[in-house]
C-alpha positions in Angstrom: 0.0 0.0 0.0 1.1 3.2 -0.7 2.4 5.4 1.8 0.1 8.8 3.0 1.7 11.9 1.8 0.5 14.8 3.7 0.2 18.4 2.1 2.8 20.9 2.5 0.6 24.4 2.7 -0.4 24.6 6.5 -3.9 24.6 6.4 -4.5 22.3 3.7 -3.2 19.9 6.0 -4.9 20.9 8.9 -8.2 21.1 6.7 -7.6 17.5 5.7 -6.7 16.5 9.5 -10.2 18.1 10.8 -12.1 16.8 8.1 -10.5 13.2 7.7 -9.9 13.2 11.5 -13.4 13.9 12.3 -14.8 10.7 9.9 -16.4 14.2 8.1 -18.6 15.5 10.6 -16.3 18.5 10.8 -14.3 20.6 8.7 -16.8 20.1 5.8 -16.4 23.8 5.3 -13.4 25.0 3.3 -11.8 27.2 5.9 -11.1 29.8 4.1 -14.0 30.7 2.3 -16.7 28.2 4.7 -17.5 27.1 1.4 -18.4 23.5 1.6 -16.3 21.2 0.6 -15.2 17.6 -0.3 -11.7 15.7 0.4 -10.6 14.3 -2.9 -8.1 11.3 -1.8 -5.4 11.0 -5.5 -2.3 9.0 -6.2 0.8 11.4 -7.1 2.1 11.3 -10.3 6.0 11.4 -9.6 6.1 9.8 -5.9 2.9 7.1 -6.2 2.2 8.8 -2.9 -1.7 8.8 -1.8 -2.1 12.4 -1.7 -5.3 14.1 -0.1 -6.5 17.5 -1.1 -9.6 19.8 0.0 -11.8 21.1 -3.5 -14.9 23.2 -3.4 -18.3 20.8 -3.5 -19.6 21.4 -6.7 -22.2 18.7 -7.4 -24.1 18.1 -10.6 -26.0 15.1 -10.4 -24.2 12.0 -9.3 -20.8 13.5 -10.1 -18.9 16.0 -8.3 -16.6 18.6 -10.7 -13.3 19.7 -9.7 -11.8 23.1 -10.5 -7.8 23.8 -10.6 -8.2 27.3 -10.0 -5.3 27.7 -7.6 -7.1 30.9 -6.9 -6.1 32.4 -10.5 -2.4 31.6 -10.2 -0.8 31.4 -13.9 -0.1 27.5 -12.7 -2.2 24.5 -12.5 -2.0 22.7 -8.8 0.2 19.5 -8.5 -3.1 17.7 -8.0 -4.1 18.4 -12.1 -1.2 16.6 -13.2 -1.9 13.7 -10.6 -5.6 13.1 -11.4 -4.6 13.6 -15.7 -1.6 10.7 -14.7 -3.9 8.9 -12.3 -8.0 9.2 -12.6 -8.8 6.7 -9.4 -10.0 8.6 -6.9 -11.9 8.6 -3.6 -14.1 11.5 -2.8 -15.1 12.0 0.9 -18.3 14.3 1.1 -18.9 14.6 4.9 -19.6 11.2 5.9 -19.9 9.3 2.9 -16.8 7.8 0.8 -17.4 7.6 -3.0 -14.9 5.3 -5.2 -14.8 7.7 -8.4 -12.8 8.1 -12.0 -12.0 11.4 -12.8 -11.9 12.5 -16.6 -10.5 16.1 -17.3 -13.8 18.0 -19.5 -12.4 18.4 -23.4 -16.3 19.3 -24.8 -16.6 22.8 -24.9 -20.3 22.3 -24.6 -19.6 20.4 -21.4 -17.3 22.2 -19.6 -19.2 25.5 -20.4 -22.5 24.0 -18.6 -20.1 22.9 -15.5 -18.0 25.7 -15.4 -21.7 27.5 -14.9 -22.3 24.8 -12.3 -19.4 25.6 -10.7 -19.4 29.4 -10.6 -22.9 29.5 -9.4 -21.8 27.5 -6.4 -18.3 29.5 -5.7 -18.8 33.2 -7.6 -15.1 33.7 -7.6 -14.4 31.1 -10.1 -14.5 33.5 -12.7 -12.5 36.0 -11.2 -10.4 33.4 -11.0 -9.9 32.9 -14.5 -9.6 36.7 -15.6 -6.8 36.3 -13.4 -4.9 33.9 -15.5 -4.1 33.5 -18.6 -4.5 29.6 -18.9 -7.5 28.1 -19.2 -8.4 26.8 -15.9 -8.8 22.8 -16.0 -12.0 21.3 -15.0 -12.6 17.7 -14.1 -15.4 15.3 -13.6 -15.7 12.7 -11.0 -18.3 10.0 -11.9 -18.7 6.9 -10.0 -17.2 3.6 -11.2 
């Protein structure tokens, strides 16, 4: 089994401690914002690590979207690269566990109607991306 890889930034790691720690009945808000939000559970790319990261809830349907806004920052996160190299995922949304495959959203039709999705739910996605001059990559999660 691969070994647990906690993240670096201070209260992404303390997010995922309360939340995770708490079997989801806290820290279900994204600190920051008090957003709600999900713990998406990834493999790492380079280290094969299991890597654990806090996203924004954006549900639409019986899939959850994830957004690498990195706040508008003319990078992608780490975590892009790791779900494009490795789309088996675990989503934790409070108390429940979903097993999920992520596929990053190519159909401009698509991503326009989740992009919508997900801006309705957290407005400052789209100051996000008139921050940045990349095009800000969305995923899907659906279950397996």
């Amino acid at each position: 089994m691969a070994e647990y890889i906690p993240p670096t930034l201070d209260w992404v790691r303390k997010q995922v401690e309360l939340y995770e720690g708490s079997g989801g009945t806290e820290g279900v808000t994204l600190m920051e914002t008090g957003m709600p939000c999900i713990i998406v559970t990834h493999t790492g790319n380079k280290t094969g690590g299991i890597r654990k990261i806090p996203l924004m809830c954006v549900k639409v349907d019986d899939a959850y979207v994830l957004v690498g806004s990195m706040g508008g920052a003319p990078k992608n996160p780490v975590w892009v690269y790791n779900l494009r190299a490795n789309p088996d995922v675990e989503i934790r949304d409070a108390t429940e566990v979903h097993t999920m495959r992520v596929r990053e959203v190519e159909d401009a039709d698509e991503r326009a109607r989740l992009w919508e999705a997900s801006a309705e739910a957290f407005p400052p996605y789209n100051e996000y991306q008139g921050k940045t001059s990349r095009t800000i990559p969305v995923f899907v999660a659906e279950p397996v």
